[in-house]
C-alpha positions as CSV (number, residue, x, y, z in Angstrom):
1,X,-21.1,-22.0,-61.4
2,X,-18.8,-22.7,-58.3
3,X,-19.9,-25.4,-55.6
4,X,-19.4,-24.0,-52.4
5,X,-19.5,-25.6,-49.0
6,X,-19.6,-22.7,-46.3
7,X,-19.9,-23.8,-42.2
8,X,-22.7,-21.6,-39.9
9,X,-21.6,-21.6,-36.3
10,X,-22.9,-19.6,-33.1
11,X,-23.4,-19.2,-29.6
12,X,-24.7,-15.7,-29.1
13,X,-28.5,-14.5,-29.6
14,X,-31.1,-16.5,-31.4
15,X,-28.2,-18.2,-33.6
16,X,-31.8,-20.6,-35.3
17,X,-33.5,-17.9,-36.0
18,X,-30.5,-16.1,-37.9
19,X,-29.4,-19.2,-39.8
20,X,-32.4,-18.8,-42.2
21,X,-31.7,-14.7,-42.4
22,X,-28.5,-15.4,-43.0
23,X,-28.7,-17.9,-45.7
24,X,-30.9,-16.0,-47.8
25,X,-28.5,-13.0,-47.8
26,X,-25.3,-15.1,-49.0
27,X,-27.9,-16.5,-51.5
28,X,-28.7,-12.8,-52.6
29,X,-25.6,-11.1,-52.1
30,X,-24.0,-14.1,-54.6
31,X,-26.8,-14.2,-57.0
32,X,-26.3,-17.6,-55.9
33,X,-28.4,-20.5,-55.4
34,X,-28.9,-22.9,-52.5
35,X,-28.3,-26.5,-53.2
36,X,-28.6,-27.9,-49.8
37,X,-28.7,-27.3,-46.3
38,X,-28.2,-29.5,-42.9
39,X,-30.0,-29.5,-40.3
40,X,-29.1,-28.0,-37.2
41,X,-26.7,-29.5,-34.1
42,X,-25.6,-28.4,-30.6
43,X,-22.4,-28.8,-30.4
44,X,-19.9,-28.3,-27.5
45,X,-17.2,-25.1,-27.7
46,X,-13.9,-26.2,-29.6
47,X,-10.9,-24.4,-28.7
48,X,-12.0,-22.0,-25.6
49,X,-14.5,-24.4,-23.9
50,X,-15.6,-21.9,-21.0
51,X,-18.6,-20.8,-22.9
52,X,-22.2,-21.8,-24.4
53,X,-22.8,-24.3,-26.9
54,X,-22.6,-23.6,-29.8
55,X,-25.3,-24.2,-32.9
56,X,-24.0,-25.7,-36.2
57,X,-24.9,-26.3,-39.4
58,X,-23.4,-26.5,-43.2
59,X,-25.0,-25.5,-46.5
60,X,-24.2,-26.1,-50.3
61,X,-24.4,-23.2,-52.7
62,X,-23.5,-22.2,-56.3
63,X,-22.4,-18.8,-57.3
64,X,-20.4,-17.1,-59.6
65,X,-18.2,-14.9,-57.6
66,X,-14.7,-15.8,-57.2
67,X,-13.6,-17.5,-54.0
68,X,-12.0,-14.4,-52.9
69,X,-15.4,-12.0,-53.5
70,X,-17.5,-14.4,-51.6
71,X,-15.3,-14.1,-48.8
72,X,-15.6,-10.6,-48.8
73,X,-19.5,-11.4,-49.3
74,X,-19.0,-13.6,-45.9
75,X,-17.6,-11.3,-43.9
76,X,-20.5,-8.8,-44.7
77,X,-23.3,-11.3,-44.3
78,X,-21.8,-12.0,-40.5
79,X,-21.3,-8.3,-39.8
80,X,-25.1,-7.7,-40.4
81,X,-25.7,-9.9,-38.0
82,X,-23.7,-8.9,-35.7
83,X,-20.5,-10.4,-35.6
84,X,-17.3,-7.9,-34.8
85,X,-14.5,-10.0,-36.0
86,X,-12.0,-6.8,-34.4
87,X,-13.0,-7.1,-31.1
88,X,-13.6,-10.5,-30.7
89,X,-11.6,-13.7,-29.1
90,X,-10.7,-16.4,-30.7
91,X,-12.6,-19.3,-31.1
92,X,-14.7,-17.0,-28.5
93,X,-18.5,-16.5,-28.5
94,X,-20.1,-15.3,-31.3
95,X,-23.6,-14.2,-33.0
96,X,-22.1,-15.9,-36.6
97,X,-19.5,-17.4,-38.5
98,X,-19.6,-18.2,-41.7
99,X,-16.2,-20.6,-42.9
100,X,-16.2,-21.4,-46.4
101,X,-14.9,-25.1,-46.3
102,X,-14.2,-26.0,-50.0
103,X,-15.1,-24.0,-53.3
104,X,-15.3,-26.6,-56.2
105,X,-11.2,-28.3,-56.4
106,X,-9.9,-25.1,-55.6
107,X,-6.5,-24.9,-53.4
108,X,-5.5,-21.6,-52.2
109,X,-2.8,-20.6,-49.3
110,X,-3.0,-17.1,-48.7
111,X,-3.0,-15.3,-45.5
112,X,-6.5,-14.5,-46.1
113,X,-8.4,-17.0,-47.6
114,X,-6.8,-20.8,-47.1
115,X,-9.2,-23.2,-49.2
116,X,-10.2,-26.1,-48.5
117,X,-10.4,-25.1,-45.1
118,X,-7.6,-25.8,-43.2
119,X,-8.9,-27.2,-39.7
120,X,-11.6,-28.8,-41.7
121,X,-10.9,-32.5,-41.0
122,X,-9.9,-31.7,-37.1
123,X,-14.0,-30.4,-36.5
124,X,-16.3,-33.3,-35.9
125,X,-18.5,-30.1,-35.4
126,X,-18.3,-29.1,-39.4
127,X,-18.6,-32.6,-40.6
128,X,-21.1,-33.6,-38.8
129,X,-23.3,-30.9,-40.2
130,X,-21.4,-31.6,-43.7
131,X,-22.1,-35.3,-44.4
132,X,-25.3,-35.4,-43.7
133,X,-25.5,-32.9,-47.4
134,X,-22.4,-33.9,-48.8
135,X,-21.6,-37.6,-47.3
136,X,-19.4,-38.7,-51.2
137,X,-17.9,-35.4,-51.6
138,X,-14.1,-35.7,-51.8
139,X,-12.3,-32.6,-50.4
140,X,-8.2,-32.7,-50.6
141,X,-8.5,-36.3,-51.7
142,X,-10.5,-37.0,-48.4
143,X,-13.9,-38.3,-48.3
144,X,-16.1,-36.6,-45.7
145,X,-18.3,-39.4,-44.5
146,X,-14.6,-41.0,-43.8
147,X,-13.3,-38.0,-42.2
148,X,-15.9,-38.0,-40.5
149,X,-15.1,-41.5,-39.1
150,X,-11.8,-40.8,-38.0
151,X,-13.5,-37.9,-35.3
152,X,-15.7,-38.5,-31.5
153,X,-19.1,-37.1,-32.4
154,X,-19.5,-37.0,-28.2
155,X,-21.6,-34.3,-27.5
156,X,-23.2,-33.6,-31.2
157,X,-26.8,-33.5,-31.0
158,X,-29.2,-33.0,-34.1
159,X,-31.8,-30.1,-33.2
160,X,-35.3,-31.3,-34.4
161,X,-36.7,-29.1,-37.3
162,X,-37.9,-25.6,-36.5
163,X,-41.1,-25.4,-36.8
């Protein structure tokens, strides 16, 4: 079984309400098994800034599938709920987006599929989420609670539990 680290972002609709819906879909559309999840943060908008918040959070699972068939799995899990990767901007407002961040040790450059991910270290808004779950895990040599340290964290607020 693969370890895989996969980000949950959105800004659009009840994004809390479909973290849960959408985690227990990658969990069954893997036959995979959740090892951990974060907790929840607001966090502001990273690259176009003129729109909502934006809630994050990071989970750990194991599956079987190859890196490429869980991003197939991914894109499927987001479409359900929404998300129209065709007609959407960039770094724009979205229902949900699912970023696989690091699948065991495994390096891969391709044009679709770059792992670990490639922005991963720029996005206090990731590691937030991914060292509180995975402080000691070293990704591309790096450490994430020390990646982590290198990043502002202004504007990163933990979301009490839902209920």
């Amino acid at each position: 079984m693969a370890s895989v680290l996969i980000a949950l972002g959105g800004n659009v609709g009840d994004v809390r309400g479909t973290f849960p819906k959408a985690i227990a879909n990658i969990c069954g559309m893997t036959q995979g098994a959740l090892v951990a999840r974060s907790s929840d943060y607001a966090t502001p908008p990273w690259g176009e800034e003129n729109q909502a918040r934006f809630i994050n959070a990071c989970i750990e699972i194991e599956t079987r599938l190859d890196p490429h068939a869980l991003l197939f799995t991914l894109h499927k899990v987001e479409k359900k709920f929404g998300r129209d990767r065709a007609a959407e901007t960039r770094w724009g407002p979205r229902t949900l987006d699912l970023d696989m961040l690091a699948y065991d040790d495994v390096k891969l450059d391709k044009p679709e599929l770059t792992l670990p991910h490639p922005r991963l270290f720029e996005r206090a808004f990731v590691l937030v989420p991914l060292a509180e779950i995975a402080p000691d895990r070293v990704i591309a040599g790096r450490r994430v609670a020390d990646a982590l340290a290198g990043l502002s964290t202004d504007g990163i607020e933990r979301l009490p539990d839902v209920p």
